[in-house]
C-alpha positions in Angstrom: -14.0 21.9 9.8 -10.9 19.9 10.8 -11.4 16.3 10.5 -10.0 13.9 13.8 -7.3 12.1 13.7 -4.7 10.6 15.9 -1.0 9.9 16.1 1.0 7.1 14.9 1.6 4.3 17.8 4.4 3.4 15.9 6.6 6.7 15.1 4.9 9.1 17.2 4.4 11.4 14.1 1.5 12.7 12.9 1.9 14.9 9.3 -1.5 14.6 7.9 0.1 12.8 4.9 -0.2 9.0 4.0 0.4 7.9 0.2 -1.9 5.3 -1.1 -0.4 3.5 -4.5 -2.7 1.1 -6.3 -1.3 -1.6 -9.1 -3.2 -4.0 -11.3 -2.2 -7.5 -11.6 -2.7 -8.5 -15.0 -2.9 -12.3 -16.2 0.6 -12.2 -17.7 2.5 -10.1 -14.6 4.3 -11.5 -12.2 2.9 -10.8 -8.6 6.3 -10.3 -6.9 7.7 -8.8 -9.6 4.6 -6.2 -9.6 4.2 -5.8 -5.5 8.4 -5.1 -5.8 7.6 -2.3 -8.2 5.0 -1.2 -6.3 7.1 -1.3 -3.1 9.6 1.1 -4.5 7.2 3.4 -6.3 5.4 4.3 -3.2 8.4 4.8 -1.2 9.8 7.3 -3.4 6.2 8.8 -3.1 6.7 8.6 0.4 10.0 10.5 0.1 8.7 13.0 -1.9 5.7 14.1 -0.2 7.3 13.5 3.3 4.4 10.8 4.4 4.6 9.1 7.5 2.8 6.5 6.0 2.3 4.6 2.7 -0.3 1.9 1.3 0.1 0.3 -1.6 -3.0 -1.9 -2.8 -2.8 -4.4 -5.6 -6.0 -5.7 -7.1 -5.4 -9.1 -9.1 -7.8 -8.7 -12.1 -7.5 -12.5 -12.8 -11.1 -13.7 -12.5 -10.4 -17.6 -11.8 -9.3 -16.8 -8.1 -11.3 -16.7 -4.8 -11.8 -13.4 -3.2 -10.2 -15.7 0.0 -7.0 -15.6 -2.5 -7.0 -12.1 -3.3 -8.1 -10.0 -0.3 -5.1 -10.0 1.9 -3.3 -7.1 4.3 0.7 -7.6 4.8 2.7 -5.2 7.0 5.5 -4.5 5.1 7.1 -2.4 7.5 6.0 0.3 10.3 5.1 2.6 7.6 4.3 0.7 4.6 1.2 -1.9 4.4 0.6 -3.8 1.0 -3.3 -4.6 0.5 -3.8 -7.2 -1.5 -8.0 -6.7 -3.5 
């Protein structure tokens, strides 16, 4: 059974391959300094697999902030969207 799917509106492209990166924040990590890792990471992912696409979700384990402060969704570019859990 093939499953549906549909093209990018973006690029046009459709290759059946998106890379999905996931990071934990821990209480003595920087967020920037951890998304900008991230951010690299799943681009060279991206390169290597030839994705058309790329997520890369952070979950911030710290337990004294509000899930208002934590859930978040950022395009980063066409391509690349950084969830924030």
């Amino acid at each position: 059974m093939r499953l549906p799917h549909t093209v990018c509106p973006n690029c046009g492209h459709y290759q059946g391959r998106e890379v999905i990166e996931i990071k934990v924040k821990r209480a003595k990590q920087s967020m920037e300094t951890l998304i900008a890792q991230g951010i690299e990471q799943t681009q060279e992912y991206m390169d290597r697999c030839q994705a058309t696409h790329g997520h890369l979700m952070v979950f911030d384990a710290e337990s004294n902030k509000s899930c208002d402060e934590r859930i978040f969704t950022r395009a980063l570019s066409e391509n690349l969207t950084l969830w924030g859990c």
